[in-house]
Backbone and ligand atoms as CSV (ligand in chain L), in Angstrom:
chain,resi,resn,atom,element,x,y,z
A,1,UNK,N,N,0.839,-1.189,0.000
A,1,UNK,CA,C,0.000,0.000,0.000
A,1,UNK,C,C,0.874,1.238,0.000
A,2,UNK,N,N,0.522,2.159,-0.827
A,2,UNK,CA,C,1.398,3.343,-0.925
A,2,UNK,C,C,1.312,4.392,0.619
A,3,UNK,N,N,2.574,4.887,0.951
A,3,UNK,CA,C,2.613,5.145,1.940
A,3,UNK,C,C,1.866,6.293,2.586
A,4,UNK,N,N,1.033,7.288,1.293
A,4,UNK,CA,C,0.796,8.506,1.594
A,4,UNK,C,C,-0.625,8.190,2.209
A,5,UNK,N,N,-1.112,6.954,2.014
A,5,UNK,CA,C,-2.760,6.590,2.675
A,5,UNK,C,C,-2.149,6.620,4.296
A,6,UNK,N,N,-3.380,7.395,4.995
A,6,UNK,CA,C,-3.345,7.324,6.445
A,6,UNK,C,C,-4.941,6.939,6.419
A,7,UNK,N,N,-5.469,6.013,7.094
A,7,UNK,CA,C,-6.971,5.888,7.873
A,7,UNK,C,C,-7.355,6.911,8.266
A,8,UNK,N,N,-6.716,7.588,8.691
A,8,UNK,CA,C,-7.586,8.825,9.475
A,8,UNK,C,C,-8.100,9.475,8.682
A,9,UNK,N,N,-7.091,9.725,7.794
A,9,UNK,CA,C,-7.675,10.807,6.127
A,9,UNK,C,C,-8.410,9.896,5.068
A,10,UNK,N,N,-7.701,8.961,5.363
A,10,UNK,CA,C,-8.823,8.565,3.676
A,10,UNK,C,C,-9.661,7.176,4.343
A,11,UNK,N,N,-10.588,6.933,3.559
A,11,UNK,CA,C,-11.986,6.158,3.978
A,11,UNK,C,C,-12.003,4.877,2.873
A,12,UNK,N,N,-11.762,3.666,3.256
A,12,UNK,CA,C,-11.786,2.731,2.435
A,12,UNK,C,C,-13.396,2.566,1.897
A,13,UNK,N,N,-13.797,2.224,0.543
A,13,UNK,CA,C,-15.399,2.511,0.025
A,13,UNK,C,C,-15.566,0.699,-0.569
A,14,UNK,N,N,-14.353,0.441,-1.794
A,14,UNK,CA,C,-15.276,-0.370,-2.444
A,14,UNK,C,C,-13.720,-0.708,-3.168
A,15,UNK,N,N,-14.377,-1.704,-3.675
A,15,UNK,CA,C,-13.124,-1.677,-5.176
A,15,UNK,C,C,-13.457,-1.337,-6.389
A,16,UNK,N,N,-12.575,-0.991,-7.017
A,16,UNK,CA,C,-12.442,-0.693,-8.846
A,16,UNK,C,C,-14.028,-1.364,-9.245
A,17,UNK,N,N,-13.633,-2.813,-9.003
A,17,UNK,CA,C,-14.566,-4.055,-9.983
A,17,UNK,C,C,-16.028,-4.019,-8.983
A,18,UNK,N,N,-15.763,-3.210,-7.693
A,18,UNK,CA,C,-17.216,-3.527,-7.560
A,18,UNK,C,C,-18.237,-1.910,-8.422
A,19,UNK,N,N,-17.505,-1.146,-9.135
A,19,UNK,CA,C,-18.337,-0.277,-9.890
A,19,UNK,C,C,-18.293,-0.859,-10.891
A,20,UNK,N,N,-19.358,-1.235,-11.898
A,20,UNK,CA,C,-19.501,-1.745,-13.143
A,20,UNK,C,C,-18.937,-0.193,-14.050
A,21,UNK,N,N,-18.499,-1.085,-15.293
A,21,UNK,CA,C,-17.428,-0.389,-16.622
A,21,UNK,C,C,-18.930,0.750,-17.106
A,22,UNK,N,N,-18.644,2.001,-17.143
A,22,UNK,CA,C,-19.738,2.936,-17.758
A,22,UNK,C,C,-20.638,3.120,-16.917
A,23,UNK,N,N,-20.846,3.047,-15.220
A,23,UNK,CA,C,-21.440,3.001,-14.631
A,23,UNK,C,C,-21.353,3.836,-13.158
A,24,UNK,N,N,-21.979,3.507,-12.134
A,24,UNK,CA,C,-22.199,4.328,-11.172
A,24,UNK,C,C,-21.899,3.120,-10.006
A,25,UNK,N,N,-21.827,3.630,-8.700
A,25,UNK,CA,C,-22.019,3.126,-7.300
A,25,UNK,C,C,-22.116,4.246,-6.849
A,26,UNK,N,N,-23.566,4.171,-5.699
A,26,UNK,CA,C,-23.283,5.038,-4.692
A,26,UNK,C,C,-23.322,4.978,-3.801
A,27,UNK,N,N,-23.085,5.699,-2.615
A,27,UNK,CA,C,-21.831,5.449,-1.688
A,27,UNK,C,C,-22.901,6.650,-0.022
A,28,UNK,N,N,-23.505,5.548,0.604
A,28,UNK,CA,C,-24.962,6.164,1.276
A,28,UNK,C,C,-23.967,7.146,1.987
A,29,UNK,N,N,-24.493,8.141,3.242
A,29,UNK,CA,C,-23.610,8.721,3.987
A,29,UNK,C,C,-25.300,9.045,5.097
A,30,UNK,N,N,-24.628,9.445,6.227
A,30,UNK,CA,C,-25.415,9.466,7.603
A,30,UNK,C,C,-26.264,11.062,7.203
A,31,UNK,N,N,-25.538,11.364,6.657
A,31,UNK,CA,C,-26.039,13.460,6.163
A,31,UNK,C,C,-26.150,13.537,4.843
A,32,UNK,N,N,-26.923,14.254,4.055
A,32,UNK,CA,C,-26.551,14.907,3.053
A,32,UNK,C,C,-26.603,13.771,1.941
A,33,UNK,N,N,-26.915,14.463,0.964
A,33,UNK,CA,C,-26.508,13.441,-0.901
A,33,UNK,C,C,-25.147,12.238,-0.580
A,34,UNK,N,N,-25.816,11.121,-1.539
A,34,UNK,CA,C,-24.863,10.523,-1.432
A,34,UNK,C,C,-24.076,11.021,-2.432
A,35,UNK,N,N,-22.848,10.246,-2.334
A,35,UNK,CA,C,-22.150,10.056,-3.013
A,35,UNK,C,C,-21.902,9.321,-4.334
A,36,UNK,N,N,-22.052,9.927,-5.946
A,36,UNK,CA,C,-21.634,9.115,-7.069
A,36,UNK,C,C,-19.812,8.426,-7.482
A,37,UNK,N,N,-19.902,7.580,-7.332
A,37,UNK,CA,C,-18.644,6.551,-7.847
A,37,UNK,C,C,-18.985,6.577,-9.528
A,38,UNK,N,N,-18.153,6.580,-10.372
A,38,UNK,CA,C,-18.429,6.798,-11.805
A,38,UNK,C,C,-16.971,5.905,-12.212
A,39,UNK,N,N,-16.949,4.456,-12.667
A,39,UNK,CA,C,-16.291,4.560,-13.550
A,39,UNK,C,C,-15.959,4.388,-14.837
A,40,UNK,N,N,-15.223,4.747,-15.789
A,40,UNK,CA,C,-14.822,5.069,-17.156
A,40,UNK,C,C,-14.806,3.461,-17.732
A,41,UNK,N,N,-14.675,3.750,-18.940
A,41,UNK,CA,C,-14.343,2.212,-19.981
A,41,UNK,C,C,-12.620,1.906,-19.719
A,42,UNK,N,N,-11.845,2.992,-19.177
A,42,UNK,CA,C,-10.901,2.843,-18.907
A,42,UNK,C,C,-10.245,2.478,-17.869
A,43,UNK,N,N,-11.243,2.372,-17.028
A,43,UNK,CA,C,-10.926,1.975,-15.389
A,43,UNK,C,C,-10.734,3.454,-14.706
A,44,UNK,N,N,-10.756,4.516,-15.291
A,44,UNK,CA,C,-10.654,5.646,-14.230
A,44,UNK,C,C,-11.427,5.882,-12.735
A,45,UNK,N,N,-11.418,6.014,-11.925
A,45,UNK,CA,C,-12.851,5.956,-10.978
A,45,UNK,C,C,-12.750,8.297,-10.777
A,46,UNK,N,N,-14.177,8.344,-10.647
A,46,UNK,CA,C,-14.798,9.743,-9.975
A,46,UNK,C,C,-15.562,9.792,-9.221
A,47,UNK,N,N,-15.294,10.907,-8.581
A,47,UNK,CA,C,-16.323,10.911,-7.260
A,47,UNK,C,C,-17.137,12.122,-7.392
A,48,UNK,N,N,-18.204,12.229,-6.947
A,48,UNK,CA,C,-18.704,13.524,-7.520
A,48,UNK,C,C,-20.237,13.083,-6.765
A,49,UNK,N,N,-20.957,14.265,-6.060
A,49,UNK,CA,C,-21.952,14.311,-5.453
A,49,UNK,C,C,-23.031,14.351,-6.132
A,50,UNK,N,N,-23.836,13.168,-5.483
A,50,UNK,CA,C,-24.978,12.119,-6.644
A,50,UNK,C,C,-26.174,13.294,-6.773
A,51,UNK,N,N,-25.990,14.560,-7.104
A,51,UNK,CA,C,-26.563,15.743,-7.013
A,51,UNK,C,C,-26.472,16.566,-8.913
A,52,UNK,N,N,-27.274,16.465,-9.118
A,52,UNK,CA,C,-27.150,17.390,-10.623
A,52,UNK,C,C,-27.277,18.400,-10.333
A,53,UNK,N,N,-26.360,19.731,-10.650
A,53,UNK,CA,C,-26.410,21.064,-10.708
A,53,UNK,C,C,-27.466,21.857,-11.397
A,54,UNK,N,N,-27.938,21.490,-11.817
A,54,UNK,CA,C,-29.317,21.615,-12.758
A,54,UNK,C,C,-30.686,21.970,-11.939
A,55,UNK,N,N,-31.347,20.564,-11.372
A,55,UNK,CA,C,-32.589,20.621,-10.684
A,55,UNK,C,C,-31.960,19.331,-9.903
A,56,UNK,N,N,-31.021,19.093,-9.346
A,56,UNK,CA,C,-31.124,18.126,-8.351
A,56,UNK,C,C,-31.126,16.386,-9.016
A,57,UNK,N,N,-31.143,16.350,-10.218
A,57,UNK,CA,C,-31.075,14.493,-10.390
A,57,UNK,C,C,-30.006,13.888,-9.778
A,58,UNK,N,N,-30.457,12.720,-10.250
A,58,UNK,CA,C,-29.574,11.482,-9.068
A,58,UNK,C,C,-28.152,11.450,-10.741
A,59,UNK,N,N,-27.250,11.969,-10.088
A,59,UNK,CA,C,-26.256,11.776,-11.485
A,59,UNK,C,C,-25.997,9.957,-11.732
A,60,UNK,N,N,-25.988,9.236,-10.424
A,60,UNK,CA,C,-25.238,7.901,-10.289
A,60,UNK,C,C,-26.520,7.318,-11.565
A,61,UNK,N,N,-27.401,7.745,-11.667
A,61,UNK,CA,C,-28.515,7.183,-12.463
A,61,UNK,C,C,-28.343,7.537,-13.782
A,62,UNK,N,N,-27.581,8.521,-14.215
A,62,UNK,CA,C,-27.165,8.690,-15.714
A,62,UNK,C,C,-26.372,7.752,-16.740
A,63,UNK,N,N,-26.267,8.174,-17.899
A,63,UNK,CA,C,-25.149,7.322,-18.824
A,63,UNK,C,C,-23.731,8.035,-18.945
A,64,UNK,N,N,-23.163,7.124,-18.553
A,64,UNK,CA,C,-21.202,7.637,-18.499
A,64,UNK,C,C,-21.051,7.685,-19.884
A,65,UNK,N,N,-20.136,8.189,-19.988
A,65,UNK,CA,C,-19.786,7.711,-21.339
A,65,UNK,C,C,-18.202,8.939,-21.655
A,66,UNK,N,N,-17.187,8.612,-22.066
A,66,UNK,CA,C,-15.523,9.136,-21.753
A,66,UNK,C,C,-15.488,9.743,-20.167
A,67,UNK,N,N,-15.268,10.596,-20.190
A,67,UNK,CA,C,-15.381,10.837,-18.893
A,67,UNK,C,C,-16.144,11.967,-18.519
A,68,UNK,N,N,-17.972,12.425,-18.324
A,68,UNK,CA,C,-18.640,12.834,-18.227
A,68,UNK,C,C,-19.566,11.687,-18.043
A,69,UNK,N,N,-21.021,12.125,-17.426
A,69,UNK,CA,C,-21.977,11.679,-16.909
A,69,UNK,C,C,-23.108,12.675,-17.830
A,70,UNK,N,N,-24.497,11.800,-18.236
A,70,UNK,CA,C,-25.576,12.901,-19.135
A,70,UNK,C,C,-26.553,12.084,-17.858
A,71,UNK,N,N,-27.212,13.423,-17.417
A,71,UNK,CA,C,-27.764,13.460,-16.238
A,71,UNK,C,C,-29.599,12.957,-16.691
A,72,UNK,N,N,-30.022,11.908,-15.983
A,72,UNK,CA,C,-31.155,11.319,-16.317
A,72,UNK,C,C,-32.309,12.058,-16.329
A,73,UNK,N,N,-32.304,13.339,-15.814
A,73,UNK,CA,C,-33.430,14.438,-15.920
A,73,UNK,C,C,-33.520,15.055,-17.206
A,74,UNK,N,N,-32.589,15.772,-17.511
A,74,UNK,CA,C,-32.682,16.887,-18.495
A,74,UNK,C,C,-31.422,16.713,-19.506
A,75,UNK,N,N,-31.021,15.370,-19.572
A,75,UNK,CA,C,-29.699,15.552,-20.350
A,75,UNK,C,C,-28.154,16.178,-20.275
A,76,UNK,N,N,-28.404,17.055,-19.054
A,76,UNK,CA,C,-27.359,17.772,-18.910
A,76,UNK,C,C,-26.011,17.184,-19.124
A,77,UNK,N,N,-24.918,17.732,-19.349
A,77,UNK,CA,C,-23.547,16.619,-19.734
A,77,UNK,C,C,-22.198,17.552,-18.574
A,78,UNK,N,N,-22.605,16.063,-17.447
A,78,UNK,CA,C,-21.652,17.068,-16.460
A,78,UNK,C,C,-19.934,16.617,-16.530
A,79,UNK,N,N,-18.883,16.642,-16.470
A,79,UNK,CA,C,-17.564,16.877,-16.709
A,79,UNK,C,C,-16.936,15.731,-15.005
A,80,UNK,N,N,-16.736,14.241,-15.065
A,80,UNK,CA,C,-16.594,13.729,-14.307
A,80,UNK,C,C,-15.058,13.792,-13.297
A,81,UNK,N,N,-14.368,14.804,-14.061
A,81,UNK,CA,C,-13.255,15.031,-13.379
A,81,UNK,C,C,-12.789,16.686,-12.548
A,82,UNK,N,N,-14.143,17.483,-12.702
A,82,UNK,CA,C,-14.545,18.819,-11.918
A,82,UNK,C,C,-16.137,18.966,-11.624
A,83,UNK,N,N,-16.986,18.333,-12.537
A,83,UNK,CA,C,-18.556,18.209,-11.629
A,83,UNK,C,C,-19.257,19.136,-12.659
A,84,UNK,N,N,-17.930,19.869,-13.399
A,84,UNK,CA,C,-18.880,20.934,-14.288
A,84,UNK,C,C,-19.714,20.508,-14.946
A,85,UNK,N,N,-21.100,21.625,-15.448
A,85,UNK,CA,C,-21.714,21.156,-16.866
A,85,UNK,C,C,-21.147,21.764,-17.791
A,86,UNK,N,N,-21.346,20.917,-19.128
A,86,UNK,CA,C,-20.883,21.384,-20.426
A,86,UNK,C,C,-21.426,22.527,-20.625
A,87,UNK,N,N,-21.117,23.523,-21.303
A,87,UNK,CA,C,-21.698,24.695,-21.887
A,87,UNK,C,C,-22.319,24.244,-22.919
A,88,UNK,N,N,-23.684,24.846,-23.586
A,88,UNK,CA,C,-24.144,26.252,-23.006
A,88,UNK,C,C,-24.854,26.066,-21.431
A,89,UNK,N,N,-24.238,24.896,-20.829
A,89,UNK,CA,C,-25.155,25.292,-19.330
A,89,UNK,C,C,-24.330,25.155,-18.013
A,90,UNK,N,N,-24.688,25.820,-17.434
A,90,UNK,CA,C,-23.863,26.044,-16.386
A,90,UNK,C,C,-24.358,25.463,-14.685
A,91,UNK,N,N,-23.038,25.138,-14.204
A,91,UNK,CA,C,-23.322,25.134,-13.193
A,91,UNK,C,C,-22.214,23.950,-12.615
A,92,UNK,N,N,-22.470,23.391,-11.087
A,92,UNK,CA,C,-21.126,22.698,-10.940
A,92,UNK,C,C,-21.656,21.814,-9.587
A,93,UNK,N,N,-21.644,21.037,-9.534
A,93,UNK,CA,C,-21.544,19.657,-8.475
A,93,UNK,C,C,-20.418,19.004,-7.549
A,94,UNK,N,N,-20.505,19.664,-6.696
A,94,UNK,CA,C,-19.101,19.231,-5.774
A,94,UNK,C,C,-18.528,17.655,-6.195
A,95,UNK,N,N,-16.787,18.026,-6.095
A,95,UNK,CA,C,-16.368,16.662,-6.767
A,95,UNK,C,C,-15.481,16.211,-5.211
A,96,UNK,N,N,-15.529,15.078,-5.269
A,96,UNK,CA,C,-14.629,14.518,-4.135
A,96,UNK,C,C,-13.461,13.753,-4.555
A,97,UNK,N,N,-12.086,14.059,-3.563
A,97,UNK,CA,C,-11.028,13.464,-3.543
A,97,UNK,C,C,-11.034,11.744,-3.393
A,98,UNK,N,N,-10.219,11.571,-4.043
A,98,UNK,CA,C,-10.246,9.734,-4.017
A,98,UNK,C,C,-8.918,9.299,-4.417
A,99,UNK,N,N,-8.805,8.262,-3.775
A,99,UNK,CA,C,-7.421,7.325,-4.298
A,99,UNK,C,C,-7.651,6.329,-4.600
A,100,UNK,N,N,-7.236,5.569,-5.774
A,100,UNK,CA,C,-7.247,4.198,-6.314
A,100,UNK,C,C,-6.081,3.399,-5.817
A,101,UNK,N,N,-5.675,2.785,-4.720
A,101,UNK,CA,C,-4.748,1.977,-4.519
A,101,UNK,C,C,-4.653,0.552,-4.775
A,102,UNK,N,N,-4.218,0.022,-5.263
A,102,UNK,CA,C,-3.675,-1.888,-5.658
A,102,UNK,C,C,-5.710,-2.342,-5.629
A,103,UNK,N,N,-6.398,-1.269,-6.308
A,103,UNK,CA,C,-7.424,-1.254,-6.777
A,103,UNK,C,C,-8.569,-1.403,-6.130
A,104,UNK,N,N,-8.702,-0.978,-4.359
A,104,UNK,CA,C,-9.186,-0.508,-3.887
A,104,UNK,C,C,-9.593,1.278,-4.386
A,105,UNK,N,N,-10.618,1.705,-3.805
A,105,UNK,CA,C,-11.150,3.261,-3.685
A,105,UNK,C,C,-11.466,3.755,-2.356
A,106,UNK,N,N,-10.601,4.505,-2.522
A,106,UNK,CA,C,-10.667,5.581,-0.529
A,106,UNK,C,C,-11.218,6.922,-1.302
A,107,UNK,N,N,-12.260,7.481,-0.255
A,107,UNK,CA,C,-12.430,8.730,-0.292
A,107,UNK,C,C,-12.005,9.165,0.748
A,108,UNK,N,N,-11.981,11.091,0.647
A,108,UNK,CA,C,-10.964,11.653,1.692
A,108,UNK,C,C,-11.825,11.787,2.922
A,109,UNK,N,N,-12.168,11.330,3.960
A,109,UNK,CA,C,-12.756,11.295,5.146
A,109,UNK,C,C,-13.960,12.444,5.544
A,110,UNK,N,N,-12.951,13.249,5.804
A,110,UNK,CA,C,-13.328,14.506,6.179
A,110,UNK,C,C,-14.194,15.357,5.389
A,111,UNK,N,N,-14.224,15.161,3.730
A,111,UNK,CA,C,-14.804,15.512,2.736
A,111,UNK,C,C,-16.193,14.570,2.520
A,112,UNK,N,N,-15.986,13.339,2.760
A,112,UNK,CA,C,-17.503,12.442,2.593
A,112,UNK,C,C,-17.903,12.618,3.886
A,113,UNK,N,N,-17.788,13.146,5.030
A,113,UNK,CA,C,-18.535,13.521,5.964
A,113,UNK,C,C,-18.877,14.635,5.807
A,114,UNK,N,N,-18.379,15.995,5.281
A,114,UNK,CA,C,-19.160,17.377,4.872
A,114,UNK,C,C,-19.466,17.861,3.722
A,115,UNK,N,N,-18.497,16.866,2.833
A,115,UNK,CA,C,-18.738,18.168,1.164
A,115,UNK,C,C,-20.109,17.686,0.735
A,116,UNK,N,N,-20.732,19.027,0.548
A,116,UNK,CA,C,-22.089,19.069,0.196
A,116,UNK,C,C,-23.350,18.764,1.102
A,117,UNK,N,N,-23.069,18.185,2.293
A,117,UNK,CA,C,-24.092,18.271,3.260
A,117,UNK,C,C,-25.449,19.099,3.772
A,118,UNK,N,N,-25.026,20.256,2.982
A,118,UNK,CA,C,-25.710,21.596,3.353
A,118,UNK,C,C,-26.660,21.268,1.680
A,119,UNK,N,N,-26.779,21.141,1.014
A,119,UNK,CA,C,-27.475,21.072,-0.277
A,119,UNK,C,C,-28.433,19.980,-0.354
A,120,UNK,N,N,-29.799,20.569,-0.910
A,120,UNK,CA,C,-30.839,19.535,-0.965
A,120,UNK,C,C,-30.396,18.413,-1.525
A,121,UNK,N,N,-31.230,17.153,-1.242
A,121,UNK,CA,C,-31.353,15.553,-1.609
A,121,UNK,C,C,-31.413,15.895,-3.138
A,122,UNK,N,N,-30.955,14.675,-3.788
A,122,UNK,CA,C,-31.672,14.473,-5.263
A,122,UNK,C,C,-32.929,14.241,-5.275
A,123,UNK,N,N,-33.772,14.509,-6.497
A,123,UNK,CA,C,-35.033,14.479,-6.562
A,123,UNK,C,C,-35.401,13.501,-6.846
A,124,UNK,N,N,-34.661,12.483,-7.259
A,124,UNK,CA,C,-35.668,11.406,-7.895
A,124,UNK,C,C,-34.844,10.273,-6.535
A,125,UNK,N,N,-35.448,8.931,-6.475
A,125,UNK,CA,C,-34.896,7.976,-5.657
A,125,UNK,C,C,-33.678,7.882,-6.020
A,126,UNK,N,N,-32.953,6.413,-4.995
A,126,UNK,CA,C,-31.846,6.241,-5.144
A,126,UNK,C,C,-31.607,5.108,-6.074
A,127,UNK,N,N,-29.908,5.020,-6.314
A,127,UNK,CA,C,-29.667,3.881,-7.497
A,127,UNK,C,C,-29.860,2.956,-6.906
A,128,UNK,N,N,-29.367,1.745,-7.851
A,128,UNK,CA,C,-29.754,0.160,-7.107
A,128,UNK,C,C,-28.457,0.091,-6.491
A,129,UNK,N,N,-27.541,0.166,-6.606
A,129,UNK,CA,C,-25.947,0.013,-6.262
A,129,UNK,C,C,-25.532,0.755,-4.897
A,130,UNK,N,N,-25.654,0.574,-3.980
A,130,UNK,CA,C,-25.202,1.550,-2.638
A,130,UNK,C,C,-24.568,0.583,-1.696
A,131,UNK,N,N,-23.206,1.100,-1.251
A,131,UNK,CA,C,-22.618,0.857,-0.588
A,131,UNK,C,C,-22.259,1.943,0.850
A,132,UNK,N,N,-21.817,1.252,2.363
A,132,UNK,CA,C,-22.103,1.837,2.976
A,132,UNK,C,C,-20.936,2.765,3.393
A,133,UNK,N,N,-20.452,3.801,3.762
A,133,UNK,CA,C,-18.808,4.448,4.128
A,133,UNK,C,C,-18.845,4.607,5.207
L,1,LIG,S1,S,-31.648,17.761,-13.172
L,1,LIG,FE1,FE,-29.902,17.136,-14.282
L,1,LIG,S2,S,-30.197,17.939,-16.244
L,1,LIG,FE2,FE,-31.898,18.666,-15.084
């Protein structure tokens, strides 16, 4: 294990293979939106709050596809490595820190206990895929 992981800071979630290729996991939390897991055809993993900047959709419920998410409400095409939406529309979805180690996924602790907590639920239910942090 690479040496810069400490427990205290980072939060063991899931592995690589338990997010399906073009797909989502999300990741429940005690407060606040969960958390979207997104990963690529390439094995990349993203983290990004299961929150559309838009009107609130569940992003983990969208289609991946390179590395963006098209959000199951309104199409929106959000940017899986800053949360942005594509222009012409705007707006931005808190993204969370993560490490891929010997193919485990840690998120950064302190961040899946507050980032985004303060911001309404998604509007529609949750995915089928949830795991607990
Ligand atoms: S809620 Fe995501 S595009 Fe409208």
């Amino acid at each position: 294990m690479n040496e810069s992981i400490q427990t205290a800071e980072w939060t063991s979630i899931c592995t690589v293979d338990d997010i399906p290729v073009l797909g989502s996991r999300r990741v429940a939390r005690s407060k606040g939106a969960a958390v979207a897991l997104f990963r690529t055809s390439t094995d990349k993993v993203f983290a990004l709050l299961d929150r559309c900047p838009h009107k609130g959709g569940p992003l983990s419920q969208g289609i991946v596809f390179g590395e963006s998410v098209a959000c199951p409400m309104h199409n929106w095409t959000i940017g899986l490595c800053d949360g942005v939406a594509a222009a012409p529309d705007v707006g931005c979805t808190p993204k969370f820190a993560l490490q891929v180690i010997e193919g485990q996924v840690y998120l950064h602790t302190q961040e899946l206990a507050t980032l985004g907590t303060d911001l309404p639920l998604p509007v529609a239910g949750p995915g089928q895929r949830t795991c607990a942090a």
